[in-house]
N, C-alpha and C positions, 0 to 999 in steps of 0.2 A: 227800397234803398234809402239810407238816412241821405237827407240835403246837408250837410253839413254847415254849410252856411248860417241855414238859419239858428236864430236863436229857439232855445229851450221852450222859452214859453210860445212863439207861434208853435213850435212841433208839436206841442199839446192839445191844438186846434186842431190842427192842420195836417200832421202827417198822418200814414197808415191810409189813408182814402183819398182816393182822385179822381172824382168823376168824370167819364167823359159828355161829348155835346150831348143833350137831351136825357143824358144820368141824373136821378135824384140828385140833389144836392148834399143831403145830411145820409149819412152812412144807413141805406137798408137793415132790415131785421130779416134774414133768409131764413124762416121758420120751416124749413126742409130737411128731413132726413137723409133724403135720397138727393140721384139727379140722373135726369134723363141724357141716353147719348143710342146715336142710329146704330151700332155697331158695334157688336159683343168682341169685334178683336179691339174695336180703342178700348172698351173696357178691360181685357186681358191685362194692355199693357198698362194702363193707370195700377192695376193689381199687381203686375210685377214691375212696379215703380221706375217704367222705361220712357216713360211722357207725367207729365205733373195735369192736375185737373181734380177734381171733385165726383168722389162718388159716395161718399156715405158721412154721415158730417160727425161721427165718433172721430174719425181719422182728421177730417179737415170742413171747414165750413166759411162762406164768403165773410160773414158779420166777424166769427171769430178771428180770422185770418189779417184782415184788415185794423181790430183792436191790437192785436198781437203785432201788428207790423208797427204798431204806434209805439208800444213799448219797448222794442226795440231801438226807434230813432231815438227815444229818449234817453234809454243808458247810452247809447253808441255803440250797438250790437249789432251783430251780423244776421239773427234771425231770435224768435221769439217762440213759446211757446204757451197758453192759454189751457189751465185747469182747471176741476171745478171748489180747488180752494186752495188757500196757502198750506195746509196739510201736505197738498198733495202733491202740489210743486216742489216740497222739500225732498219727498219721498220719492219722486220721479229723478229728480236732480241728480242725488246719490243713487238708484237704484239703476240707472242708465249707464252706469258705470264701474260697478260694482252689484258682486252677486256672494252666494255662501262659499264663506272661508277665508272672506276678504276683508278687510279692516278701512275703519276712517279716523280719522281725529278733528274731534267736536272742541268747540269751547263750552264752557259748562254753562257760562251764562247764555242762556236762550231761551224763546217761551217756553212755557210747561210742556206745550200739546209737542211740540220737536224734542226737546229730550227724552218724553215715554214711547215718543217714535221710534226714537234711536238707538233706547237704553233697553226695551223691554220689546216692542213688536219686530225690528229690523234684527234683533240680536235671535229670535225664534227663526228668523229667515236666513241664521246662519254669518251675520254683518258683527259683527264686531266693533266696538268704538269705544276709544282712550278720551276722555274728557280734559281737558286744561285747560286753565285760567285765562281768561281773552290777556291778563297781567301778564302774565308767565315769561320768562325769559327765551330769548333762544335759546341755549342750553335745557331747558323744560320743556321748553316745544322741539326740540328735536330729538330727545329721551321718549316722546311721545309716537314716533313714527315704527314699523316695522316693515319688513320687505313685501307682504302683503297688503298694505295699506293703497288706497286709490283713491282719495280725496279729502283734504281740509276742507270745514264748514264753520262757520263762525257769524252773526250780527253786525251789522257793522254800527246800529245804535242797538244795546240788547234792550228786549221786552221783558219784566218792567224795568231793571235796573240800571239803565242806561247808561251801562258804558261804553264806551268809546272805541271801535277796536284801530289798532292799528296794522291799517290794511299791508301797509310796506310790508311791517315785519313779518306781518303771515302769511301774505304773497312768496316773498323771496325764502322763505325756508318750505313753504310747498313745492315751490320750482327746484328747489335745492335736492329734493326727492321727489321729484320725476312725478307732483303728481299737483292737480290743478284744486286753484284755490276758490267754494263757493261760498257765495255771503248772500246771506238776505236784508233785500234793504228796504225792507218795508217801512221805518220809521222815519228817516232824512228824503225818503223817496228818491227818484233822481233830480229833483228839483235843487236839491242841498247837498246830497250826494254821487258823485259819477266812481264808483268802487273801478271800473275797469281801466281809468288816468292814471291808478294806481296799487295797477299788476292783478289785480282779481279777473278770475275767468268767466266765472260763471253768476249771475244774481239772479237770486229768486227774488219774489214778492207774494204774501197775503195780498192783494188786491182788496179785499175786503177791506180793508183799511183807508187810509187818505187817497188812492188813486179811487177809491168808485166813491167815497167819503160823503154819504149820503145815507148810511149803513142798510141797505137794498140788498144787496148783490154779495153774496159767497163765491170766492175766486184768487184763482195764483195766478202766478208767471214765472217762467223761468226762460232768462237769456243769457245766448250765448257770447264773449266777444268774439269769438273765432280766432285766438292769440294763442292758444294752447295747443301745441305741436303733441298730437294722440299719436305720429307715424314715429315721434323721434323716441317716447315709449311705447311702440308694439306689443311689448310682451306684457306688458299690465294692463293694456287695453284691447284686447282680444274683439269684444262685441263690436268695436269699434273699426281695427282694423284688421280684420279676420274675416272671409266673409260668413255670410248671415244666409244659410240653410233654406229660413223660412221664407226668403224670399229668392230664390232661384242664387244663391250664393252670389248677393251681391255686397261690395267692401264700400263700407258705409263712408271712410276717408279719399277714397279712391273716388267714388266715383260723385259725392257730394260736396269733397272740400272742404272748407269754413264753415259750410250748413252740417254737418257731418254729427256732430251731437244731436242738435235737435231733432235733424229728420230720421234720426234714429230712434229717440224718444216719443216721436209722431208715430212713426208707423208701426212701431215694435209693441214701446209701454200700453200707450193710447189704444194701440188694437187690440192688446191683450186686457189690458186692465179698467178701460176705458171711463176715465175720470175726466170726463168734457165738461165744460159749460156748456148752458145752454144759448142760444144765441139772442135772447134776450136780456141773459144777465151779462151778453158781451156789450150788449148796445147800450143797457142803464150804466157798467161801467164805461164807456165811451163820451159817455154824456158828463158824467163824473170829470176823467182826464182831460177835459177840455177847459176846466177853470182850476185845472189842481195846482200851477203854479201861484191863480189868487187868492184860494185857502192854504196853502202853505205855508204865507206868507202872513197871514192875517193870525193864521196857528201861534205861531212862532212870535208874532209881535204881542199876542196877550199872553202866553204863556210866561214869557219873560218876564212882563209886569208881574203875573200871578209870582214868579216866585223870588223877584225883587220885595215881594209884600210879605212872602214865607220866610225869609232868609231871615227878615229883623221880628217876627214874632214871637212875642214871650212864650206863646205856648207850641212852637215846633221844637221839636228833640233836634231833629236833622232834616238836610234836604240834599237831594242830588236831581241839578239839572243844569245838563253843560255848559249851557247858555251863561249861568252864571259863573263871574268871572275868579270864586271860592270855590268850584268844582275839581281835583283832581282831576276830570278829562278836558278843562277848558282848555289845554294846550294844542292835545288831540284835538280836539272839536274846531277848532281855528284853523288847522290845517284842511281836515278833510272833511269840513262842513263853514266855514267862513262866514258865509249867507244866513249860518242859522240851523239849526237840529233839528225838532218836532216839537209839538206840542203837547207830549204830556209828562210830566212832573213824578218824581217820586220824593216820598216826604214822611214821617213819623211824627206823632203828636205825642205830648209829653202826656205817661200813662198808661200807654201801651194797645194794646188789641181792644181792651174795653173802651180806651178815647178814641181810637179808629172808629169803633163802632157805633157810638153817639154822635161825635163828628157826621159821619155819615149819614146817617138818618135821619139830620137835622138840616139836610142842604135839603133848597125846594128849586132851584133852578138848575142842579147839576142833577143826573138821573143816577141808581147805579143801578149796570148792566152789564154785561156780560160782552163786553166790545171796549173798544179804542179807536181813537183817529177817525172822529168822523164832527159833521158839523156843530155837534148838539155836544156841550161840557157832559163830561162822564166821571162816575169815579169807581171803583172797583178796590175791594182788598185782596192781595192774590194768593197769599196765603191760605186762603181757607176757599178758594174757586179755583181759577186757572191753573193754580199750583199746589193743589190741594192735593193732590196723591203722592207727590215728594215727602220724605221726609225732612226733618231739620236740619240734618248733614247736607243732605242735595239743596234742600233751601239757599242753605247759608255757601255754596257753591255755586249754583244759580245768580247769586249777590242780592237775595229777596229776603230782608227783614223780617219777622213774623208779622210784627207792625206797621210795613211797608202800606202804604197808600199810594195808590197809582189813580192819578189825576189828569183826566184827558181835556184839555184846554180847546172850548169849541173855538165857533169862529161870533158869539154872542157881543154887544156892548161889554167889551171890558171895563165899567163902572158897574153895570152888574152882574158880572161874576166876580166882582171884589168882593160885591154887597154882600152874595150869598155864602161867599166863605165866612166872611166877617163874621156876619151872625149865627151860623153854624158855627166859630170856634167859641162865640160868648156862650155857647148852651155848654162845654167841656168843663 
């Protein structure tokens, strides 16, 4: 249960584990699959979900459970879920809710790897999904919706091109059609962002990213706020409030309440599909979200500089990063990031894909990789990796420049990561 009280950054310590007298102090690693109990009927009932407890750690696990309750108190969620990557928690998110015949509406800007989830693997699954502008008007976003539709999904800073969504307005025209609003906030984290103050239901997270920010650990999240009334739409939420066959017909809203999505997506997706972490890469990300509100912060304080130094240089084309106060989302960003965005930049060099790529391979203290958001500056072209199977329609929908440079801002001496752009852009 969140303390409300506390502030943000002890929760990042502090919450999800509480040991009692003679308990470890730092959060165990239960490398167990299993767990022993004297008696095949308590096992029964743990199996038809009639007593809560542990018996196979695809379904539940102490290490994961207690990470997971951590992410939770930090959005301000009711319960939490723990996968083994932000792929997966997107896919659980919308799939716990929606099945073949059934429709979502995406905004178009979003990673790569969540669009061909969307557009291509979940559309073979029968899912359907109308893509719009995170811009878009109401009137565009509500031309968007149809009677079988079951969930908005959108960024709330997109990967790479970091717009800004405005969570209000796509909150309230979700709820407006009966159906809940999820965002992943992997890039503002909740350190910058709390998406559920303002009307989102559901947030996912890559974990991979600045919460385990060490780049270790492949891992999502998906939490719930428990704000989205599933009984007052019944009939579009059937798995939810219908009951469930596979487990002795029981009504997942009924008899779980506010838990009622996740332990759905626990015991249903997870048992069926079973996309766990492991409980190691629960405890390296554990270790991670205990300083994440100090790299966030540290993120965000060079990044700025970095692009206070891009903004007036002779040789960038363009730059978009919110922070800056010439950003089209700086408004947005003030409101529902105030404290600050993320740390990585997108930006074009005068030139095109060939000065992207001299640029690039002329930096010796940035690496490029195949990541973002993590201690170590990165830089990536996403055009031709991450984004590499779109084409220039979806590109240029996505909001990914061909030229786009996506620049992950460690947490290094920002005098040198000046240094090393510096003289990478003298080599263009």
């Amino acid at each position: 249960m969140e303390n409300k009280q506390q502030h943000i950054n002890t929760k990042c310590v502090q919450a999800g584990y509480t040991p009692k007298n003679g308990e470890p102090r730092i959060l165990p690693i239960y490398q167990s699959t299993t767990y022993k109990y004297e008696s095949s009927e308590q096992m029964g009932r743990l199996f038809d979900l009639e007593e809560s407890g542990y018996f196979y750690t695809r379904l539940q696990n102490p290490t994961n459970d207690a990470v997971a309750a951590k992410i939770a108190a930090l959005e301000g969620g009711v319960a939490a879920l723990l996968t083994s990557s932000g792929q997966a928690a997107s896919f659980f998110a919308i799939f716990n809710i929606a099945g073949a015949g059934d429709h979502i509406v995406s905004a178009s800007a979003i990673y790569g790897g969540t669009l061909n989830l969307f557009a291509v693997t979940m559309k073979k699954m029968g899912i359907d999904v109308t893509f719009v502008s995170p811009d878009a008007s109401l009137e565009e976003l509500n031309a968007a919706f149809r009677p079988n539709t079951k969930a908005v999904f959108a960024e709330t800073l997109s990967n790479p091109s970091l717009i800004v969504l405005d969570i209000e307005k796509f909150a309230s025209c979700a709820h407006a059609h009966g159906v809940p609003l999820i965002v992943d906030n992997t890039f503002p984290t909740p350190i910058h962002c709390r998406p559920f103050e303002f009307g989102a239901d559901i947030v996912t997270h890559s974990t991979t990213k600045y919460m385990d920010g060490h780049a270790t650990s492949v891992g999502g999240a998906i939490v719930d706020s428990g704000n989205f009334d599933w009984t007052a739409h019944a009939d579009k939420f059937p798995g939810l409030t219908q009951p469930d066959e596979s487990y002795h017909g029981v009504t997942y809203t009924e008899t779980f309440g506010k838990a009622a999505y996740i332990t759905k997506a626990t015991v249903q997706l997870m048992r069926d599909l079973g996309s766990i972490p492991s409980p190691q890469n629960c405890f390296l990300l554990n270790l991670g979200l205990e300083t994440l509100f100090l790299r966030v912060e540290r993120h965000c304080e060079n990044a700025l500089a970095v692009a206070k130094y891009l903004e007036k240089h002779d040789k960038i084309e363009w730059i978009n990063y919110p922070g800056l106060e010439s950003s089209p989302y700086h408004a947005l960003a003030q409101k529902y990031m105030p404290d600050g965005t993320c740390g990585v930049i997108a930006f074009g060099i005068k030139g095109g894909r060939e000065a992207a790529t001299k640029f690039m391979d002329s930096l010796n203290l940035a690496a490029i990789v195949t990541h973002v958001a993590d201690a170590r500056t990165c830089v990536l072209h996403p055009a031709s990796t991450t984004h590499r199977q779109l084409t220039d329609a979806q590109l240029k929908d996505a909001g990914v420049d061909p030229g786009l440079i996506r620049l992950s801002v460690g947490i290094e001496y920002i005098g040198d990561i000046l240094a090393d752009i510096e003289q990478a852009l003298e080599t263009v």
